[in-house]
C-alpha positions as CSV (number, residue, x, y, z in Angstrom):
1,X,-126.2,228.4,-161.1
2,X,-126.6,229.0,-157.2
3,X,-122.9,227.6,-157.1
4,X,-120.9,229.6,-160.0
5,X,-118.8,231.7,-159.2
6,X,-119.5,235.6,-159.0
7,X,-118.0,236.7,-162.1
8,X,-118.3,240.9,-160.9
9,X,-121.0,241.7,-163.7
10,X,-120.9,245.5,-163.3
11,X,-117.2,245.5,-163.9
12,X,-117.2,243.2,-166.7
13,X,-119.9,245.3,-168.5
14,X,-118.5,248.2,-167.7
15,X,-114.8,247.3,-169.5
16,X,-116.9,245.8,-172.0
17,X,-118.7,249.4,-172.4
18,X,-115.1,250.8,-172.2
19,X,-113.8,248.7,-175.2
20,X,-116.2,249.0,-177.5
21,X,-116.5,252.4,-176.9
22,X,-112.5,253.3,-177.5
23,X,-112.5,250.9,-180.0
24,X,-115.6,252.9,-182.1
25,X,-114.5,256.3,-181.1
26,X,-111.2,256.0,-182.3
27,X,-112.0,254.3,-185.9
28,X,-115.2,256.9,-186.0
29,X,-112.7,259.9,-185.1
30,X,-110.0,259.1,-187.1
31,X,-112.3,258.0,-190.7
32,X,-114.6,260.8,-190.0
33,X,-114.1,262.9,-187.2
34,X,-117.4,261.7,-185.1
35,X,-117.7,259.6,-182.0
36,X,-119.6,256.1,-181.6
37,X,-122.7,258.7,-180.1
38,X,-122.7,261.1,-182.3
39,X,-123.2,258.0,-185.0
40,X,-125.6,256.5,-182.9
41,X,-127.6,259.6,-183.3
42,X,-127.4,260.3,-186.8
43,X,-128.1,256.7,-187.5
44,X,-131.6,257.1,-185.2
45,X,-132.7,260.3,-187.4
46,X,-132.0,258.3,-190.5
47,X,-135.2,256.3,-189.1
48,X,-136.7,258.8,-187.6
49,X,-136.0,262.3,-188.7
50,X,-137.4,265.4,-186.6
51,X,-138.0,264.0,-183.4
52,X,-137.9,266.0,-180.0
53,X,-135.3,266.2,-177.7
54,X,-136.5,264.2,-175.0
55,X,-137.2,261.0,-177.7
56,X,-133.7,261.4,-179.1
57,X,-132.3,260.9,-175.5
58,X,-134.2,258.5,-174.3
59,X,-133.6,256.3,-177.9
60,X,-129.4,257.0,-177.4
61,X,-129.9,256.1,-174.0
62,X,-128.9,259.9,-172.5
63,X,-130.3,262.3,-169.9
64,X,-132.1,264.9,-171.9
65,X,-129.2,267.9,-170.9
66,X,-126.2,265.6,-172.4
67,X,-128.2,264.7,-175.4
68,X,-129.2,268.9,-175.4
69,X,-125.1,269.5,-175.6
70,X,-124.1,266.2,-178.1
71,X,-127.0,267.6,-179.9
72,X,-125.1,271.1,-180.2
73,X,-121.8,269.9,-181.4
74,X,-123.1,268.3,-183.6
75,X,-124.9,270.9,-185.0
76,X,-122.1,273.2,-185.0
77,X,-120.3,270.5,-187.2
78,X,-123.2,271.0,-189.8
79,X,-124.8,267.6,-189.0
80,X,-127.9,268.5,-187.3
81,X,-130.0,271.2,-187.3
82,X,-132.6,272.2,-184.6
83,X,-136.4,273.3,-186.1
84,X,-139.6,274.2,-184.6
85,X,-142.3,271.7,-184.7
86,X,-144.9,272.8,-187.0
87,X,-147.4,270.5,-184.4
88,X,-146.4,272.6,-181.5
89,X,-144.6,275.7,-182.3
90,X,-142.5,275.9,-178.6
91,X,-140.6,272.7,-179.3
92,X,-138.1,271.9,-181.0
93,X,-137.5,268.7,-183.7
94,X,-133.6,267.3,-184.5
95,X,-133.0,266.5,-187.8
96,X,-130.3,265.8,-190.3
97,X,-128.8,268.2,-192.6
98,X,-127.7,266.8,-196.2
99,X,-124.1,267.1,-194.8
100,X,-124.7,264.6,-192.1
101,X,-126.9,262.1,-194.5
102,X,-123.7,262.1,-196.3
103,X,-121.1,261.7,-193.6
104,X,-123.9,258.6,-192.3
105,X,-123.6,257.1,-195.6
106,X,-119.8,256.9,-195.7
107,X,-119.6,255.9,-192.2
108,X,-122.6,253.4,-192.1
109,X,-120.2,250.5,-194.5
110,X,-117.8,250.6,-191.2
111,X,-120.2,250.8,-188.8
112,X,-121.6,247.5,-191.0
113,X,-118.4,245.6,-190.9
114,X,-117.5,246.1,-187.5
115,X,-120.1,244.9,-186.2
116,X,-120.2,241.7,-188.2
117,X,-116.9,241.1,-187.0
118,X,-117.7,241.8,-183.4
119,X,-120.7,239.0,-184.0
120,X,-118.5,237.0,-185.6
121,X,-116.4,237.3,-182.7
122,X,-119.1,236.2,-180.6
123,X,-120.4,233.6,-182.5
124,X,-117.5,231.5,-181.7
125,X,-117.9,231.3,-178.1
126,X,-121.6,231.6,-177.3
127,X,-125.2,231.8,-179.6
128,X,-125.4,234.9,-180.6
129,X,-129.3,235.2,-180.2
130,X,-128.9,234.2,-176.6
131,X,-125.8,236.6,-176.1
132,X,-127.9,239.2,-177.5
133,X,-131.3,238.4,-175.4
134,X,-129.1,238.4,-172.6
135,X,-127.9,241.8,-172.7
136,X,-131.8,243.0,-173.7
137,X,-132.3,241.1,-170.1
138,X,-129.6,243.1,-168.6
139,X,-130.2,246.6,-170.1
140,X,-134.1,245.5,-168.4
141,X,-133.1,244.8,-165.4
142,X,-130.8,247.6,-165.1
143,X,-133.5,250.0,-166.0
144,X,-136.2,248.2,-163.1
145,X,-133.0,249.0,-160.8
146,X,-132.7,252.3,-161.8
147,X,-136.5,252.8,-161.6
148,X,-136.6,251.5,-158.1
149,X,-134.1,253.5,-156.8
150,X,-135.0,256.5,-158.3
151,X,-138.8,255.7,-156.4
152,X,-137.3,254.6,-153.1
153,X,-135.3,257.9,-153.2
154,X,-138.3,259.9,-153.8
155,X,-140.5,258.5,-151.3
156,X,-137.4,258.4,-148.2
157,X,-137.3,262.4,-149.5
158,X,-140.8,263.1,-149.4
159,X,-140.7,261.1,-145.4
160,X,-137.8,263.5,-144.5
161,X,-139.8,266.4,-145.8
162,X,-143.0,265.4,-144.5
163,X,-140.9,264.7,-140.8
164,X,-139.7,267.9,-140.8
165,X,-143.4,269.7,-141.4
């Protein structure tokens, strides 16, 4: 593999992202008037109904303040509601309101068959196990990148700040 050729990774991801993405948004948008997130969400509470904030984020895959304002469009489309924990009464659980069970159950046939067809798709070109370990592997690695950056950054701020005292 030390001799293939670079195939640009980021940029092939990232159209890949881009396609599924317009691809989702527009059948979502058009059937039901909800984007490939906002289904993403809704189909996390159907699993796990009245989580926090921060848990919906990370599980979508968002920083906590774009999940906060996904969270309230959706809300003012009457598909989520915002309670207080009765564990801890400053926070604040997500959950789905009977009008976005119902929307979920219309959309979640499509959402089925689209991406039996993408895997079908897939299928013929490449195992679809390994296709999907792969992109586990990436996603992984991605986050390790992200992680390491995020500490080198800290610690060449904290050296600037200490170099200054």
């Amino acid at each position: 593999m030390t001799n293939a050729p670079n195939p640009k990774m980021f940029h092939l991801l990232h159209r890949v992202h881009q396609s599924l993405f317009r691809a989702s948004d527009r059948m979502l948008g058009e059937q039901f008037g909800i984007s490939t997130t906002q289904s993403a969400v809704m189909l996390y509470l159907k699993r796990r109904d009245g989580v926090s904030m921060g848990e919906l984020a990370s599980a979508i895959g968002l920083k906590i303040t774009s999940a906060s304002g996904l969270v309230d469009r959706m809300e003012n489309k009457g598909l989520l509601s915002r309670i207080r924990s009765k564990a801890d009464r400053r926070a604040m659980e997500v959950t789905l309101t009977p009008e976005g069970r119902a929307l979920l159950t219309q959309a979640e046939p499509i959402v089925a068959q689209s991406n039996r067809q993408l895997i079908e798709k897939i299928a013929t070109v490449v195992d679809v196990e390994k296709f999907a370990l792969a992109c586990e592997t990436i996603i992984s690695a991605s986050e390790d990148m992200y992680a390491n950056t995020a500490a080198v950054t800290k610690d060449t701020t904290n050296k600037k700040i200490n170099q200054t005292l």
